[in-house]
C-alpha positions in Angstrom: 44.3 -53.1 33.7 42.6 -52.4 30.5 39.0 -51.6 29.9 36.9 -53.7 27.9 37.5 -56.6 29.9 34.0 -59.3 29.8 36.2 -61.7 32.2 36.7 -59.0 34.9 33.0 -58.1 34.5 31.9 -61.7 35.3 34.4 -61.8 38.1 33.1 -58.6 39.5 29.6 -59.6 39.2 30.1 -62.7 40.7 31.0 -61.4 44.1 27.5 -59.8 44.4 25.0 -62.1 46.7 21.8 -60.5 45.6 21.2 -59.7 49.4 19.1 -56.2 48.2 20.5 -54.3 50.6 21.4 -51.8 48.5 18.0 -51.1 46.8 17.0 -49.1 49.9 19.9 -47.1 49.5 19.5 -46.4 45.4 18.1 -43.1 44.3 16.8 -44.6 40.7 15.2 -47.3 41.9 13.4 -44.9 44.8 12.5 -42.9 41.8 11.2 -46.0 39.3 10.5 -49.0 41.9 11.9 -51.2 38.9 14.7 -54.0 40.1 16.2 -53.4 36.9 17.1 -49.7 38.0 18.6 -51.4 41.2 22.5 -52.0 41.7 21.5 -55.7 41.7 19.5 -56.0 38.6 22.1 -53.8 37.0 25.1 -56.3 38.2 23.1 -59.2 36.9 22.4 -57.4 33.4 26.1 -56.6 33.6 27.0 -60.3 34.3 24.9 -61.6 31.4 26.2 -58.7 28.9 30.0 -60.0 29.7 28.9 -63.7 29.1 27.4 -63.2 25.9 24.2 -64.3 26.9 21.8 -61.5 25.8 23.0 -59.1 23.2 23.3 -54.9 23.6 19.7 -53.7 23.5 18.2 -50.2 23.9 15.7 -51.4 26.5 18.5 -53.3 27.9 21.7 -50.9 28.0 19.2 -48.4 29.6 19.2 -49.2 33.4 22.8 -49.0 33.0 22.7 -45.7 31.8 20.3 -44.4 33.8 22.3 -45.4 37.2 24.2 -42.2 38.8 27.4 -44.3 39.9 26.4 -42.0 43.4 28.2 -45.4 45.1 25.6 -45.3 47.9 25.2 -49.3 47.1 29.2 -50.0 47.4 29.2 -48.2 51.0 26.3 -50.5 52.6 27.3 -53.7 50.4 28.1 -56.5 53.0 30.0 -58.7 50.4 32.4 -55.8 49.3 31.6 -55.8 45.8 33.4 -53.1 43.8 30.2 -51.4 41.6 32.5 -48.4 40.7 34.8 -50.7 39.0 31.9 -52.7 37.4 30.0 -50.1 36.1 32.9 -48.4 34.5 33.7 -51.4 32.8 30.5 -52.5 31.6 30.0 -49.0 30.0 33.3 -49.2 28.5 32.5 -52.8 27.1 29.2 -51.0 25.2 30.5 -47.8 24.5 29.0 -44.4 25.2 25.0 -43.7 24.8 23.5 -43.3 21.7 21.7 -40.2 23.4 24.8 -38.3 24.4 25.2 -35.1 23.9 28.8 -35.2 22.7 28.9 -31.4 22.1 27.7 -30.3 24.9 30.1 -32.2 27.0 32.7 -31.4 25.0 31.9 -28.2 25.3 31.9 -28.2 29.2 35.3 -30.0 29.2 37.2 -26.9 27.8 37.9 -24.0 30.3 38.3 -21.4 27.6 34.7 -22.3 26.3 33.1 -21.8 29.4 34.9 -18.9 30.6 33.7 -16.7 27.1 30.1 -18.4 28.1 30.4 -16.9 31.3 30.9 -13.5 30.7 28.5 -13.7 27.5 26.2 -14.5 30.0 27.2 -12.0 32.6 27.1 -9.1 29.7 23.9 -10.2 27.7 22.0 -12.6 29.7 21.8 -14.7 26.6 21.2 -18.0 28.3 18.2 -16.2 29.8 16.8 -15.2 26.4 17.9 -18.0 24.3 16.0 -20.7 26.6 13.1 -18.3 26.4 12.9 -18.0 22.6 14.0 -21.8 21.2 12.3 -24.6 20.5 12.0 -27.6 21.4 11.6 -30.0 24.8 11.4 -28.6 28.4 14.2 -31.0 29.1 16.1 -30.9 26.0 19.9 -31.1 26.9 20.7 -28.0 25.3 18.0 -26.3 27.8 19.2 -28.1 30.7 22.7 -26.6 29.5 21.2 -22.9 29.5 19.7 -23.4 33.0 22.9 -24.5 34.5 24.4 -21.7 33.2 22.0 -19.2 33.8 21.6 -20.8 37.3 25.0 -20.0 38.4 24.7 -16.4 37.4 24.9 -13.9 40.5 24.8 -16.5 42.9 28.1 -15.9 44.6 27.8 -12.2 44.6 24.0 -12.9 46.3 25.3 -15.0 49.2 27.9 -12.1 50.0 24.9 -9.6 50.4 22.8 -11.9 51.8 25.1 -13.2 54.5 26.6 -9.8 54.9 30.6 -11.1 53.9 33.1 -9.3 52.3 35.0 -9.6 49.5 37.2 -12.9 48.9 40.7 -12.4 49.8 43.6 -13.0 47.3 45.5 -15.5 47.7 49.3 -15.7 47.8 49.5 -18.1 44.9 46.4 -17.7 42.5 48.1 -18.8 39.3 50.3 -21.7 38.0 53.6 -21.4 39.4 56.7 -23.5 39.1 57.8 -27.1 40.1 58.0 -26.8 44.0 61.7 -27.5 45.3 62.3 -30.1 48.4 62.4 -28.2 52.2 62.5 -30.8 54.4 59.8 -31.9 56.3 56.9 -29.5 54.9 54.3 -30.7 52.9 53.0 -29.4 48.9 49.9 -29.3 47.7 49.4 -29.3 44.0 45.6 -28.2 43.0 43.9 -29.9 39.9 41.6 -27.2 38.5 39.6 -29.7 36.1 37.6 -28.1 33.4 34.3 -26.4 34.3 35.3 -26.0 37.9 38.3 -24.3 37.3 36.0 -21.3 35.4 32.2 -21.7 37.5 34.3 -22.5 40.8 37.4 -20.1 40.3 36.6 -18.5 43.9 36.2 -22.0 46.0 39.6 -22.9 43.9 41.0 -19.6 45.6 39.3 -20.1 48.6 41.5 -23.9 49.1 44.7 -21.6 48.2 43.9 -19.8 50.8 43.3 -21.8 53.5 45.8 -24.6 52.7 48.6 -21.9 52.7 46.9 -21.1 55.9 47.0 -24.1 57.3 51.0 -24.7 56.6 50.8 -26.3 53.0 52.8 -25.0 50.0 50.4 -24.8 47.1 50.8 -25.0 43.4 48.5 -25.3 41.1 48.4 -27.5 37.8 47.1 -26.3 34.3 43.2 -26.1 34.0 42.0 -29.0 32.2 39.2 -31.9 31.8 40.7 -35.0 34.1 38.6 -37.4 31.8 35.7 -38.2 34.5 33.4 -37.3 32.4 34.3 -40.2 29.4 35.4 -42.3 31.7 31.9 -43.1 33.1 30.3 -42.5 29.8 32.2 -45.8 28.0 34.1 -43.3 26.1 37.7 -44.8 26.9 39.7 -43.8 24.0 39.1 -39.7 25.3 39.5 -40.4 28.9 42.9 -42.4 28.6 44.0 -39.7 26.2 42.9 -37.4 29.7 45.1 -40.1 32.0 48.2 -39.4 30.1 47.8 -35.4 30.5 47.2 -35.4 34.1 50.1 -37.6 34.6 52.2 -35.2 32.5 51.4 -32.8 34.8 51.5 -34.1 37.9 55.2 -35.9 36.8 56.7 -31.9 36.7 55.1 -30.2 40.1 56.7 -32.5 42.9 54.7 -32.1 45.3 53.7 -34.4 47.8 49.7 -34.5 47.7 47.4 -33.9 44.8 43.7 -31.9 45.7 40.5 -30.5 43.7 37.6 -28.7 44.9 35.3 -30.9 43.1 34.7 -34.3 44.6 33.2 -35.7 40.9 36.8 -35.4 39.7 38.3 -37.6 42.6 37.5 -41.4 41.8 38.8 -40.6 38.0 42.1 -39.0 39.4 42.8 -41.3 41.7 42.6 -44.3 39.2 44.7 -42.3 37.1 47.4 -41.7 39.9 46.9 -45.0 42.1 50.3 -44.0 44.0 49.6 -40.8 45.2 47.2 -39.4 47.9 44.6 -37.8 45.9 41.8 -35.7 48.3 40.0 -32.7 48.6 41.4 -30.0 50.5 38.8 -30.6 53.6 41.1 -33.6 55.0 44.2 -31.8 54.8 42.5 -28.8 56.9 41.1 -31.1 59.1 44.6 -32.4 59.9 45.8 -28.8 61.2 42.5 -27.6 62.4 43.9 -25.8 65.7 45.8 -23.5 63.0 42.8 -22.4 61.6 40.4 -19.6 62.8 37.3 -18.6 61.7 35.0 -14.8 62.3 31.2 -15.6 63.5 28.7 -15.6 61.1 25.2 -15.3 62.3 23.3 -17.5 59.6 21.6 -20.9 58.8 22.3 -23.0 56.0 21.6 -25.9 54.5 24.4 -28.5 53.4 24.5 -30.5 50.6 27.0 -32.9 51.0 27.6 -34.7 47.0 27.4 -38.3 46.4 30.9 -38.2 45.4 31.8 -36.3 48.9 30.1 -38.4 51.0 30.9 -42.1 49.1 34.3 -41.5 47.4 35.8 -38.9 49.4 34.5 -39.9 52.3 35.0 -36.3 54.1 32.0 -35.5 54.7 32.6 -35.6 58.6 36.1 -33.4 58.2 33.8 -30.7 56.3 31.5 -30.3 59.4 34.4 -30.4 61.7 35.9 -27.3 59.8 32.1 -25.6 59.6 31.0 -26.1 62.8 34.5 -24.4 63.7 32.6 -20.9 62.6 31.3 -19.3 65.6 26.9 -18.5 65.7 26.5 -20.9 62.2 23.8 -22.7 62.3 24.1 -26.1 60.0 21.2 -27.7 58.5 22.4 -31.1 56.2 19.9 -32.7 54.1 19.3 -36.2 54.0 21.0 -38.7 52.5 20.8 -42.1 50.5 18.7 -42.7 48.6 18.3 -39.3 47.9 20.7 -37.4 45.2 20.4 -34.5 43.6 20.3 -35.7 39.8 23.2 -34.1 38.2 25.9 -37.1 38.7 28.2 -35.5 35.3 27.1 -35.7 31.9 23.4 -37.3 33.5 21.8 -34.1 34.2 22.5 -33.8 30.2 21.9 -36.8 29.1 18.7 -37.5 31.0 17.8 -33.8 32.0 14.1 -34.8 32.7 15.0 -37.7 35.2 17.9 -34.9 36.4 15.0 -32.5 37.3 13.0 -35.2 39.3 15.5 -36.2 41.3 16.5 -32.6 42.2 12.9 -31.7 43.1 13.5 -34.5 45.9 16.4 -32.9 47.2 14.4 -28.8 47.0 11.8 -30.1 48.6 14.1 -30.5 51.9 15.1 -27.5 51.6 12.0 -26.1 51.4 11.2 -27.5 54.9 14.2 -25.5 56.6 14.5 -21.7 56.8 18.0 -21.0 55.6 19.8 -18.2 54.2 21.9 -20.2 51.4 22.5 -23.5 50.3 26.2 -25.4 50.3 26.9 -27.9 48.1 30.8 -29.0 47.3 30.9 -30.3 43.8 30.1 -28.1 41.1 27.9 -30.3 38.9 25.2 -30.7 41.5 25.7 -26.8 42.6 24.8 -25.6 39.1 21.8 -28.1 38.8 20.3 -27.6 42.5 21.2 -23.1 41.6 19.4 -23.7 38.4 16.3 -25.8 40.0 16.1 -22.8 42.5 16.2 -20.2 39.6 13.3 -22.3 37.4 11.3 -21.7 40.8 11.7 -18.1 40.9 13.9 -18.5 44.4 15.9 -16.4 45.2 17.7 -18.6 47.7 21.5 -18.2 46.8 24.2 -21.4 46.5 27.8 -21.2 47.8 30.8 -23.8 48.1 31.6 -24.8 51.1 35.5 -23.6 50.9 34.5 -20.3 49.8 32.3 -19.6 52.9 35.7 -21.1 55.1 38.0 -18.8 53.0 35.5 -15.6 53.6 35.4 -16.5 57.3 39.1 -17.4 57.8 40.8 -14.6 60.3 44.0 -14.4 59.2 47.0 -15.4 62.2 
């Protein structure tokens, strides 16, 4: 169904009974106690928008682009109204932000870019120094972009010190590799790299290699690219179909039988782009052949951040502590949940970077409270915002996906 639609807009709308059950459960409206930054003052904005009855406003347009899509409101709503689908289309009805910050994003959508960033960074520390030595706003996207970068800087290789591991094993299969033929009865796995994940998460993208092959899957992975997530929810539709086509491309020549990413931000977007196939991350499929998988002990606490994205679209939140409570002597400590997110929620944490930073000094200040040796957190937006929150405070606490700690951990059969 095509985007710009005002008629499906009103119908959407319609099916929402203004109970307010879902204010409890919204971060922005925790953070402003304004019913317009609510799911249900946004649906009835929305609803009014479609019908022509008010016209596109800044003050208006702006509690629709304030909201984080984090879904906590479609996971309590008792009258099943589908806010994912609405708030996609209402953005795509008023096009993107005036305050978007177009380069930035498009820098952060190509895999090439980042990966010369990240080793500029890693030789010069120039995000260190340039953040220092410009001008302008505390919060200024570009900054914010600095931050992240410098945030994720060392983190992996201070977890591995920290928590006394070793180095990640290879896997079989670390780069692209041919269409997979048919053998009867086993199962493939393609992997979707995405864009910055596929550079700032390379080892947790290793680490699912690892343990899927582990676990019995053949695994194959796609081309890195941007799956269009990122303009999808931003309005801008005519990039984010041009995305669509590209990951069907790919997906129509590697045959497999599931598709999977290590970032749970790229899911809803994939799956709408491939409605007929299974589209997960790799903690399901693991789950489903847990007794093949064993892990070393590891003596530690950490804290778990479990994304919006993980716990509202993927919904494996509960297969991810099933395969981390399966490491002997670790000791698991989950923050809280709705309304609390961390603030990153794609191009937000750029486009609102001051609101970004609020919200994440929610979700620190839990983790202050606990005395953990790291921090996990699954998708790799909110990893580099929470990293670079803890780096802004001088901590020296380090960050770590999920997978990566499995994959270190994993004793091989």
């Amino acid at each position: 169904m095509p985007l710009e639609n005002p008629h499906r807009i009103a119908a959407l709308a319609d099916q929402c009974v203004q109970c307010g059950l879902c204010l409890p459960v919204c971060p922005t409206y925790a953070l402003d106690g304004n019913e317009a930054e609510s799911p249900r003052g946004r649906i009835a904005i929305a609803a009014a928008l479609a019908r022509g009855q008010v016209s596109v406003t800044a003050a208006l347009r702006e509690p629709l682009d304030h909201c984080l899509g984090c879904l906590n409101c479609q996971r309590v709503c008792p009258a099943g109204v589908k806010y994912d689908e609405l708030l996609v289309e209402t953005r795509a009805l008023l096009g993107p932000a005036p305050e978007r910050p177009r380069l930035l994003l498009e820098a952060a959508k190509r895999p090439g870019l980042n990966r010369w960033l990240q080793r500029l960074d890693r030789w010069t520390a120039a995000p260190l120094w340039l953040g220092r030595l410009l001008p302008g706003k505390k919060y200024a996207p570009w900054r914010t972009a600095l931050a992240l970068l410098r945030g994720h800087s060392g983190q992996t290789t201070t977890i591995v010190k920290t928590l006394g591991l070793g180095a990640p094993r290879k896997p079989k299969q670390p780069h692209p590799g041919p269409p997979l033929p048919s053998r009867g009865g086993s199962v493939s796995v393609a992997l979707f790299p995405g864009c910055t994940a596929s550079v700032q998460d390379a080892e947790a993208e290793r680490a699912a290699q690892i343990l899927l092959a582990a676990a019995g899957y053949r695994v194959v992975r796609l081309p890195a690219f941007c799956c269009g997530a990122l303009d999808l929810h931003d309005g801008a539709t005519r990039d984010a179909e041009a995305a669509a086509v590209r990951v069907r491309k790919a997906w129509a020549g590697m045959g497999a039988d599931h598709l999977v990413t290590v970032t749970p931000g790229c899911l809803s977007t994939l799956r709408r782009t491939l409605p007929e196939v299974r589209v997960d991350d790799p903690y399901r499929l693991l789950a489903e052949r847990i007794d093949g998988l064993q892990f070393s002990p590891l003596p530690a606490r950490l804290a778990l951040h479990v994304p919006c994205s993980q716990a509202n679209v993927a919904r494996s939140d509960a297969a991810l502590l099933q395969l981390l409570q399966r490491i002997p002597q670790l000791e698991l400590k989950r923050l809280s949940a709705a309304p609390y997110c961390c603030g990153a929620a794609g191009s937000h944490v750029l486009q609102f970077p001051g609101r970004a930073a609020q919200l994440r000094e929610i979700a620190l200040s839990q983790v202050d409270t606990l005395d953990v040796h790291g921090l996990l957190s699954s998708n790799i937006g909110c990893r580099l915002h929470l990293a670079a929150g803890l780096d802004q405070r001088g901590s020296t606490l380090p960050t770590l996906h999920p997978l990566t700690l499995l994959a270190q951990q994993w004793i091989p059969s």
